[in-house]
PDBQT receptor file of N, H, CA, C and O in Angstrom, charges set to zero:
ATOM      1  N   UNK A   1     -22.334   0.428  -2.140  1.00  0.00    +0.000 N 
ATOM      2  CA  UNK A   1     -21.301   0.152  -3.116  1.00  0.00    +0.000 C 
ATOM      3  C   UNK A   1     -19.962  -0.040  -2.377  1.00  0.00    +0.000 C 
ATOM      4  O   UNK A   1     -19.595   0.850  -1.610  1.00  0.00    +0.000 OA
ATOM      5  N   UNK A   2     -19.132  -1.252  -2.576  1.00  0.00    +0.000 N 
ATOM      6  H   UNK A   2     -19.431  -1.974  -3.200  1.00  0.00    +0.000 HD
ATOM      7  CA  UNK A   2     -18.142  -1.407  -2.594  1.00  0.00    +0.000 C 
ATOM      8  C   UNK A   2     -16.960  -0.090  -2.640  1.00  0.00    +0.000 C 
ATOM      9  O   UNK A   2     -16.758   0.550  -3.672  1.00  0.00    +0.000 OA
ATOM     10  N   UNK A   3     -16.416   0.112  -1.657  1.00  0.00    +0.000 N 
ATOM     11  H   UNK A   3     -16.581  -0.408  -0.819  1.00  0.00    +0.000 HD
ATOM     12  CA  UNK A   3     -15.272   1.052  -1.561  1.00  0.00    +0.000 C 
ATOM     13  C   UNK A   3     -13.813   0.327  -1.367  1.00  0.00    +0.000 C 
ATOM     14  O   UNK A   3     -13.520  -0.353  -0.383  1.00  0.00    +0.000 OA
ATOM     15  N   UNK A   4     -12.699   0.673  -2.806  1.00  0.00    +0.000 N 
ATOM     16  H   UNK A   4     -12.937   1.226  -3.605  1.00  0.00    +0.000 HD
ATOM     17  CA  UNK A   4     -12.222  -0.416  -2.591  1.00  0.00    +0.000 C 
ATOM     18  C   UNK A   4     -10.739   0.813  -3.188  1.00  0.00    +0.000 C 
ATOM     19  O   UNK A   4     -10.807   1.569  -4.156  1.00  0.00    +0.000 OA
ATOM     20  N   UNK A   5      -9.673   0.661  -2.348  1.00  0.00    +0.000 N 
ATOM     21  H   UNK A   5      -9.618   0.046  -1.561  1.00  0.00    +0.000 HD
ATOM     22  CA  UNK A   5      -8.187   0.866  -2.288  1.00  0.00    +0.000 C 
ATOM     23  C   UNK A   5      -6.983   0.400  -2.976  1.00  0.00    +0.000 C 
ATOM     24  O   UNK A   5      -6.439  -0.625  -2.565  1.00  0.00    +0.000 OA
ATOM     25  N   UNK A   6      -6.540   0.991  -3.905  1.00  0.00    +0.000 N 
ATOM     26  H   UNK A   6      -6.982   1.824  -4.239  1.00  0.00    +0.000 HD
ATOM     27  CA  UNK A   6      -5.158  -0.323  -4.030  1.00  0.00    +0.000 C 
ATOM     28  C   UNK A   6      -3.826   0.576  -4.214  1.00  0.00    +0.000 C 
ATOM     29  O   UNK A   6      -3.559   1.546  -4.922  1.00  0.00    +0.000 OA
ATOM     30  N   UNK A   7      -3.093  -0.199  -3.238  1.00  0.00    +0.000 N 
ATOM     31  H   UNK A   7      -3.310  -0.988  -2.662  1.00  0.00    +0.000 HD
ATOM     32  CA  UNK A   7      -1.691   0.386  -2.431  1.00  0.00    +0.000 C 
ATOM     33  C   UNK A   7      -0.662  -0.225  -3.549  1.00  0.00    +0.000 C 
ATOM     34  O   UNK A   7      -0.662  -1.447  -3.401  1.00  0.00    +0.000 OA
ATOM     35  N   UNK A   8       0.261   0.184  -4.668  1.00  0.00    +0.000 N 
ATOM     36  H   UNK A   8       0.261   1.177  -4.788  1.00  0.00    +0.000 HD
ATOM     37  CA  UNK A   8       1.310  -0.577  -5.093  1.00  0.00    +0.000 C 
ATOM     38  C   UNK A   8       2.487  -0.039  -4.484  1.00  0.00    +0.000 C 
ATOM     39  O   UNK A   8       2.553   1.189  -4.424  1.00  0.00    +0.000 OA
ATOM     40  N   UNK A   9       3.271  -0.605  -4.098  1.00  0.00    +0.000 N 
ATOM     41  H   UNK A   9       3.217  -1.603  -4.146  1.00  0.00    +0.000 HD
ATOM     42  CA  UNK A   9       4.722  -0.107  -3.753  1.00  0.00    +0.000 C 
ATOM     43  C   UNK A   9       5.683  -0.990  -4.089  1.00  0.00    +0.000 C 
ATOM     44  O   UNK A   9       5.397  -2.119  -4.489  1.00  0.00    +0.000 OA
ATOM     45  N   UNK A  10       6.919  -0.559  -3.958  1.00  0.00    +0.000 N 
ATOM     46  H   UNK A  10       7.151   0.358  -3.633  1.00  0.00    +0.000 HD
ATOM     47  CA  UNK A  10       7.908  -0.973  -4.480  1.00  0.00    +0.000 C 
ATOM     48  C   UNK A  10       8.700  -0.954  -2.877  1.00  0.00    +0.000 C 
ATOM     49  O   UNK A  10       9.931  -0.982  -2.900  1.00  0.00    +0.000 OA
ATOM     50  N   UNK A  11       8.210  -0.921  -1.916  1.00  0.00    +0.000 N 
ATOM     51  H   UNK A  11       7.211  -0.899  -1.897  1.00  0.00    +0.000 HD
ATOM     52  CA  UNK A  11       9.260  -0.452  -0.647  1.00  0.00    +0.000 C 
ATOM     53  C   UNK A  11       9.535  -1.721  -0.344  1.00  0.00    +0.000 C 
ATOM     54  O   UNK A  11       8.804  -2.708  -0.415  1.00  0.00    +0.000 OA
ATOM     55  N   UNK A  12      11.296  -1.561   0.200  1.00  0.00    +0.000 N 
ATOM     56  H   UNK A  12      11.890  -0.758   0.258  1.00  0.00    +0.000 HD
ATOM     57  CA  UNK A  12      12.317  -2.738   0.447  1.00  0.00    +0.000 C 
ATOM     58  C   UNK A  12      13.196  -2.136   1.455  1.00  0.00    +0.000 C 
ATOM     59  O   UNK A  12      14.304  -1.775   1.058  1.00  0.00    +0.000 OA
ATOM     60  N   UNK A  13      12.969  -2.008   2.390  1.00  0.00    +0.000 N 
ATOM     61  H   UNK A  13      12.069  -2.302   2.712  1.00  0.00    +0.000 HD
ATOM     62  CA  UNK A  13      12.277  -2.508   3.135  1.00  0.00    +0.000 C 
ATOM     63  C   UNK A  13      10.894  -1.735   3.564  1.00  0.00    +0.000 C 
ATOM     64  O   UNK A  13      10.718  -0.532   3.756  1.00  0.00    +0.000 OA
ATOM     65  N   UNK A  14      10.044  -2.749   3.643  1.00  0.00    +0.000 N 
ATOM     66  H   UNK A  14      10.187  -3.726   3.487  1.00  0.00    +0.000 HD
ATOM     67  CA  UNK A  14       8.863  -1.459   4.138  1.00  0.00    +0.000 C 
ATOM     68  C   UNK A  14       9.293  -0.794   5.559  1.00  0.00    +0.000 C 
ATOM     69  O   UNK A  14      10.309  -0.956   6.236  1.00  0.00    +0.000 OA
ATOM     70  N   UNK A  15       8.246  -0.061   5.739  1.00  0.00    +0.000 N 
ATOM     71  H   UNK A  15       7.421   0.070   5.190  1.00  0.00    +0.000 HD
ATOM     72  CA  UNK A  15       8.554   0.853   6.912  1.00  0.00    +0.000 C 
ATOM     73  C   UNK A  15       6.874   0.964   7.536  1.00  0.00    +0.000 C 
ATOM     74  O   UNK A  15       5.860   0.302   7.318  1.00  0.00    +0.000 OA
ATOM     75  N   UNK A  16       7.144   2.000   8.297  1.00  0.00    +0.000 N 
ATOM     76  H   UNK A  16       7.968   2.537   8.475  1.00  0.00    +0.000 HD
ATOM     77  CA  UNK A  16       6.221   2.478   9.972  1.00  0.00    +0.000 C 
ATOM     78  C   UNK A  16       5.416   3.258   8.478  1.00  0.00    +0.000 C 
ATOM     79  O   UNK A  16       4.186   3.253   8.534  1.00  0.00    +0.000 OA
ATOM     80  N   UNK A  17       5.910   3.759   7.479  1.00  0.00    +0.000 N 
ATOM     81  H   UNK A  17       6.909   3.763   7.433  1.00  0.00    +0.000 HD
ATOM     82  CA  UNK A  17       5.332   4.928   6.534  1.00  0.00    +0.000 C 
ATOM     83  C   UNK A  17       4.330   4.368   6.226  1.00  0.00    +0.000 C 
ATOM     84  O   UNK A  17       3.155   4.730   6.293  1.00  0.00    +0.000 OA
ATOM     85  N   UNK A  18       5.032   2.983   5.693  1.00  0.00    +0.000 N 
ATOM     86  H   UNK A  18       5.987   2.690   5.638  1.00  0.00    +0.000 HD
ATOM     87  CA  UNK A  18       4.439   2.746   5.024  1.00  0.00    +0.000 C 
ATOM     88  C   UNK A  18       2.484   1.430   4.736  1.00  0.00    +0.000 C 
ATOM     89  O   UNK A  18       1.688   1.028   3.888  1.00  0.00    +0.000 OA
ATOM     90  N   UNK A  19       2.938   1.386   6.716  1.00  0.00    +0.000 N 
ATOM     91  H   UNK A  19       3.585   1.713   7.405  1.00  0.00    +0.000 HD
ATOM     92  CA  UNK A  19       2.319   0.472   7.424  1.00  0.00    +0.000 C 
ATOM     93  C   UNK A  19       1.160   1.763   8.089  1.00  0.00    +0.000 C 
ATOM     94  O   UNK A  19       0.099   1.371   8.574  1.00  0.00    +0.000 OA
ATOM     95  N   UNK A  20       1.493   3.347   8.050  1.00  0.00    +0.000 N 
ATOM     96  H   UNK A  20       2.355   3.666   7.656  1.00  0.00    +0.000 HD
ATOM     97  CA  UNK A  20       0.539   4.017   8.569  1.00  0.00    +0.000 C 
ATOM     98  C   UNK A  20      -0.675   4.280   7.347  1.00  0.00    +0.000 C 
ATOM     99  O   UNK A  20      -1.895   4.414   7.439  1.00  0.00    +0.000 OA
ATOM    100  N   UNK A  21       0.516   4.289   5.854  1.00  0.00    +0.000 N 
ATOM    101  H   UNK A  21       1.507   4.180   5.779  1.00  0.00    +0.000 HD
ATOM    102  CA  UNK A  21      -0.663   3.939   4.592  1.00  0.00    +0.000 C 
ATOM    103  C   UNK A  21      -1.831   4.089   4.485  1.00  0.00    +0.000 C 
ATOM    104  O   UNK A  21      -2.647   4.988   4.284  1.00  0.00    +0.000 OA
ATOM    105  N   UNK A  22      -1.743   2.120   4.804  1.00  0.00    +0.000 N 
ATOM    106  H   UNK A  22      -1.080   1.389   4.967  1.00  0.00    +0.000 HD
ATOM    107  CA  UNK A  22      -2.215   1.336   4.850  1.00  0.00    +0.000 C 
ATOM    108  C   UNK A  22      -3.351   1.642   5.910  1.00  0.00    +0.000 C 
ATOM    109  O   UNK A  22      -4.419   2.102   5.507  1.00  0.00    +0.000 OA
ATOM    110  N   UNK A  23      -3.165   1.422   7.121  1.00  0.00    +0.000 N 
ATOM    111  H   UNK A  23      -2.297   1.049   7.448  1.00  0.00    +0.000 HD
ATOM    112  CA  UNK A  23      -3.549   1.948   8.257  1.00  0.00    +0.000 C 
ATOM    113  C   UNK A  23      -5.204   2.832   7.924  1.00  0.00    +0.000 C 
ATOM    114  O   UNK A  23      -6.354   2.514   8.230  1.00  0.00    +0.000 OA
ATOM    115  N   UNK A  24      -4.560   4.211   7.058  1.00  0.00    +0.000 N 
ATOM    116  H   UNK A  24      -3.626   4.469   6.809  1.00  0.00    +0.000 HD
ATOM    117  CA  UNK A  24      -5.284   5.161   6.808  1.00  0.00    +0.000 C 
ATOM    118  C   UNK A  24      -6.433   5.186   6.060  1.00  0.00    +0.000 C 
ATOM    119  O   UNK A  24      -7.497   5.804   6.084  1.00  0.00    +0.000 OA
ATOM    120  N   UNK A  25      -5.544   3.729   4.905  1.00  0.00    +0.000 N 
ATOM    121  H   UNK A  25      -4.679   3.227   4.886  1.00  0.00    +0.000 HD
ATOM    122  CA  UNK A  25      -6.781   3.272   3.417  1.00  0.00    +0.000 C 
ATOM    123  C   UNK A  25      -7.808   2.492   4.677  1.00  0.00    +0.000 C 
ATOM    124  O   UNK A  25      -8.898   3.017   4.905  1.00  0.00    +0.000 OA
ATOM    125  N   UNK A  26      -7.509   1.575   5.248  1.00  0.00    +0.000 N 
ATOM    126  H   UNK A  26      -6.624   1.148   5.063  1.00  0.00    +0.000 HD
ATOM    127  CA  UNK A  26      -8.248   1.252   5.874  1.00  0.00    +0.000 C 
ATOM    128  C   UNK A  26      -9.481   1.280   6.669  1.00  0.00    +0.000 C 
ATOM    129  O   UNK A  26     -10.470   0.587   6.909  1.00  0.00    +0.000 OA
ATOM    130  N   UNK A  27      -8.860   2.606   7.013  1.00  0.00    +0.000 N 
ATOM    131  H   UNK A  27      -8.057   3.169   6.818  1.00  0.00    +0.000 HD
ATOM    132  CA  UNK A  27     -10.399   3.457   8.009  1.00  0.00    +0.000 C 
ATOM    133  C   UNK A  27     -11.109   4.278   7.013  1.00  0.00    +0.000 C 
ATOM    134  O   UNK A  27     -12.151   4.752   7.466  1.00  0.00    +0.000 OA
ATOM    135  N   UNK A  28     -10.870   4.563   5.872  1.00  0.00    +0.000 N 
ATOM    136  H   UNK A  28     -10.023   4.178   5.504  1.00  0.00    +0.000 HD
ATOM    137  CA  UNK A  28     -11.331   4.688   4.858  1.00  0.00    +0.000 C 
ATOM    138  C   UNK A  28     -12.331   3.894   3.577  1.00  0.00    +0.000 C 
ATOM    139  O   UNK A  28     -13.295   4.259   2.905  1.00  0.00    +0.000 OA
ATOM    140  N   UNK A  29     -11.681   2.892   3.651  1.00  0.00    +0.000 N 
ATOM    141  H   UNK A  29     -10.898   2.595   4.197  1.00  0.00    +0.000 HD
ATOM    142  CA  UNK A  29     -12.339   2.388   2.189  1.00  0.00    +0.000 C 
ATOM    143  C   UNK A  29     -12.733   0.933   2.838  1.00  0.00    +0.000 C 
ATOM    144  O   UNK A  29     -12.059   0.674   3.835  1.00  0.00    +0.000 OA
ATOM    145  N   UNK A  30     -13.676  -0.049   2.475  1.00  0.00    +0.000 N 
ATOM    146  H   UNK A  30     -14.223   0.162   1.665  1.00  0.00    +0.000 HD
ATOM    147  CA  UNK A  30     -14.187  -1.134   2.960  1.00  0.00    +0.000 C 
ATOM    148  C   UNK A  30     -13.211  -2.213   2.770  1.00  0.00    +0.000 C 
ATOM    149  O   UNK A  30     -13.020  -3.100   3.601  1.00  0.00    +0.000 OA
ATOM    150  N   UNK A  31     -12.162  -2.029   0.839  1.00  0.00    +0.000 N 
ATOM    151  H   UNK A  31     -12.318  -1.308   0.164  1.00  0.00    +0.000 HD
ATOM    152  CA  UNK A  31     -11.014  -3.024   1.011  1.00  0.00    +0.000 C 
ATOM    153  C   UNK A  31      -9.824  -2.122   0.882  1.00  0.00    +0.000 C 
ATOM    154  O   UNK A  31      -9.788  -0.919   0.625  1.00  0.00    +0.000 OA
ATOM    155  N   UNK A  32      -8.778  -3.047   1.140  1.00  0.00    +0.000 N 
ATOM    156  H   UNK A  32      -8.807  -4.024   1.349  1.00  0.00    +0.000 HD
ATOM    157  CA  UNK A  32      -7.282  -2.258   0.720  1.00  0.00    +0.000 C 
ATOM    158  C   UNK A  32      -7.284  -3.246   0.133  1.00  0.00    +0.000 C 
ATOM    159  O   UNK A  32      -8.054  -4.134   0.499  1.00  0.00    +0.000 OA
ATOM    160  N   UNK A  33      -6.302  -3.479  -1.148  1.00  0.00    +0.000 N 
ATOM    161  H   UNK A  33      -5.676  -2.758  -1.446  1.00  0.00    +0.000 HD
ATOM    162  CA  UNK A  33      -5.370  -4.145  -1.494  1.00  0.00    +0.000 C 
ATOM    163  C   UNK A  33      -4.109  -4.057  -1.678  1.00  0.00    +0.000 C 
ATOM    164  O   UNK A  33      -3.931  -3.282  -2.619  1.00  0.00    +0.000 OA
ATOM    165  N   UNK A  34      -3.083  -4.462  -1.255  1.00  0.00    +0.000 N 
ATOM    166  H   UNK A  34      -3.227  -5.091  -0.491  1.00  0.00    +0.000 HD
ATOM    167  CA  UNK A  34      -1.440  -4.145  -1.037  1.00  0.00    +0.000 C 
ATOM    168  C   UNK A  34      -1.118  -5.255  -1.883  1.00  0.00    +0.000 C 
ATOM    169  O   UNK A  34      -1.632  -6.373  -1.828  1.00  0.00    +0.000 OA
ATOM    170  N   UNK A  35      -0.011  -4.763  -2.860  1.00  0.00    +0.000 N 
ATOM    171  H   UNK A  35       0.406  -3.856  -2.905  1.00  0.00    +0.000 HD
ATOM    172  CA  UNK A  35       0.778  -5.236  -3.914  1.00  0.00    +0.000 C 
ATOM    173  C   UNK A  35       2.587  -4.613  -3.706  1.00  0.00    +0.000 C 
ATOM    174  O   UNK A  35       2.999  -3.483  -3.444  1.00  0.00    +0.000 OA
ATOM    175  N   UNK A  36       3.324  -5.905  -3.959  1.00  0.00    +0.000 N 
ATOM    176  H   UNK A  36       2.989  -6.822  -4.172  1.00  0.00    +0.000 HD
ATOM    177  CA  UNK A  36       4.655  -5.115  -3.993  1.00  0.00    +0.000 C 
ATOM    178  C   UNK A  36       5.147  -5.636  -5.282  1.00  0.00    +0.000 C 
ATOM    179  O   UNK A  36       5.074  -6.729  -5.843  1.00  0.00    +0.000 OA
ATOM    180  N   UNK A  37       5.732  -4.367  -5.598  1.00  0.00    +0.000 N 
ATOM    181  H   UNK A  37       5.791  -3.479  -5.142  1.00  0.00    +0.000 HD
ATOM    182  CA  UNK A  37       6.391  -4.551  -7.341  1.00  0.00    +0.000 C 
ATOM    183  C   UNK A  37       8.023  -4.259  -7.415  1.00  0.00    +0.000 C 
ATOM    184  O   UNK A  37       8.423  -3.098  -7.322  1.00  0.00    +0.000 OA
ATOM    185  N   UNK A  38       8.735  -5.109  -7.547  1.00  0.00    +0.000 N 
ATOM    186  H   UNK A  38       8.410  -6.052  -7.623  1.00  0.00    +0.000 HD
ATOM    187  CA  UNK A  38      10.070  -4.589  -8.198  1.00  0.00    +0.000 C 
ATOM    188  C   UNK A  38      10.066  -3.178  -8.976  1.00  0.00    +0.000 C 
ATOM    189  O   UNK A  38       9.182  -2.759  -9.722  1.00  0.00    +0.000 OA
ATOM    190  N   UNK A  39      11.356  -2.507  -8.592  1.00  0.00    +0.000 N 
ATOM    191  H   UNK A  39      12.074  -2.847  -7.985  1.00  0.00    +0.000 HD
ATOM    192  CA  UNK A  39      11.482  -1.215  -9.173  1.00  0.00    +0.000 C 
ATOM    193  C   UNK A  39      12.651  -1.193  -9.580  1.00  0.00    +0.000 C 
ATOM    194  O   UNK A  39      13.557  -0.865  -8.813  1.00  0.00    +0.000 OA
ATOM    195  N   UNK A  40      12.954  -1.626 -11.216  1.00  0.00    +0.000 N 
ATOM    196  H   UNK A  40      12.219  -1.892 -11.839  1.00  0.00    +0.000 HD
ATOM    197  CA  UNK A  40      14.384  -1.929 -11.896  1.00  0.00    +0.000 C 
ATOM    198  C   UNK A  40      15.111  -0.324 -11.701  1.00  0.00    +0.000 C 
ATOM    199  O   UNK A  40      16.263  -0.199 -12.117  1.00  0.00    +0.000 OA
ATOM    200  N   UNK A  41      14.619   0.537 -11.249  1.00  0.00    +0.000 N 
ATOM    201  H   UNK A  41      13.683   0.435 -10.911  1.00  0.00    +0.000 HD
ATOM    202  CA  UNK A  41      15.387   1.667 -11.646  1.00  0.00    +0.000 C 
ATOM    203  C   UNK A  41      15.285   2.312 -10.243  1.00  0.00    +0.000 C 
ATOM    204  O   UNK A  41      15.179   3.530 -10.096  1.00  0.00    +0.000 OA
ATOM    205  N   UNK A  42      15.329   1.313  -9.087  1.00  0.00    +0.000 N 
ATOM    206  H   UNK A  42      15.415   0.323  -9.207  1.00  0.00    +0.000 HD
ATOM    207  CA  UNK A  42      15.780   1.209  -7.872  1.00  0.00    +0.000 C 
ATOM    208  C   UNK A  42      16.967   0.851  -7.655  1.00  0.00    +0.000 C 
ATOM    209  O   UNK A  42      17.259  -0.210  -8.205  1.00  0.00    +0.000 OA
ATOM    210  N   UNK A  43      18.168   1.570  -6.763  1.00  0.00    +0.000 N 
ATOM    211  H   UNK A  43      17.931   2.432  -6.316  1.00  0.00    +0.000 HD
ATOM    212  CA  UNK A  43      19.087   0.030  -6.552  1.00  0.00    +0.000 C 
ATOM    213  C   UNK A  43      18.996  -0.656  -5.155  1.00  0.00    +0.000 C 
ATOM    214  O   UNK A  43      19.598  -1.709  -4.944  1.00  0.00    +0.000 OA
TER     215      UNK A  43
């Protein structure tokens, strides 16, 4: 079975954090999927 990840963030700028994540879903799960979303109640 399919092992499958999904990363949403809102990071602007991304970072090392947020690239170790990723990194981690990776050696983990067969997919990641990374999504970036506006965060209006960001400034």
């Amino acid at each position: 079975m399919l092992k499958l990840a999904l990363f949403g963030t809102s990071a602007d700028p991304p970072t090392l954090g947020h690239l170790a994540i990723v990194n981690y879903l990776s050696a983990k799960y067969d997919r990641v999927a990374v999504w970036a979303a506006d965060n209006p109640f960001k400034s």
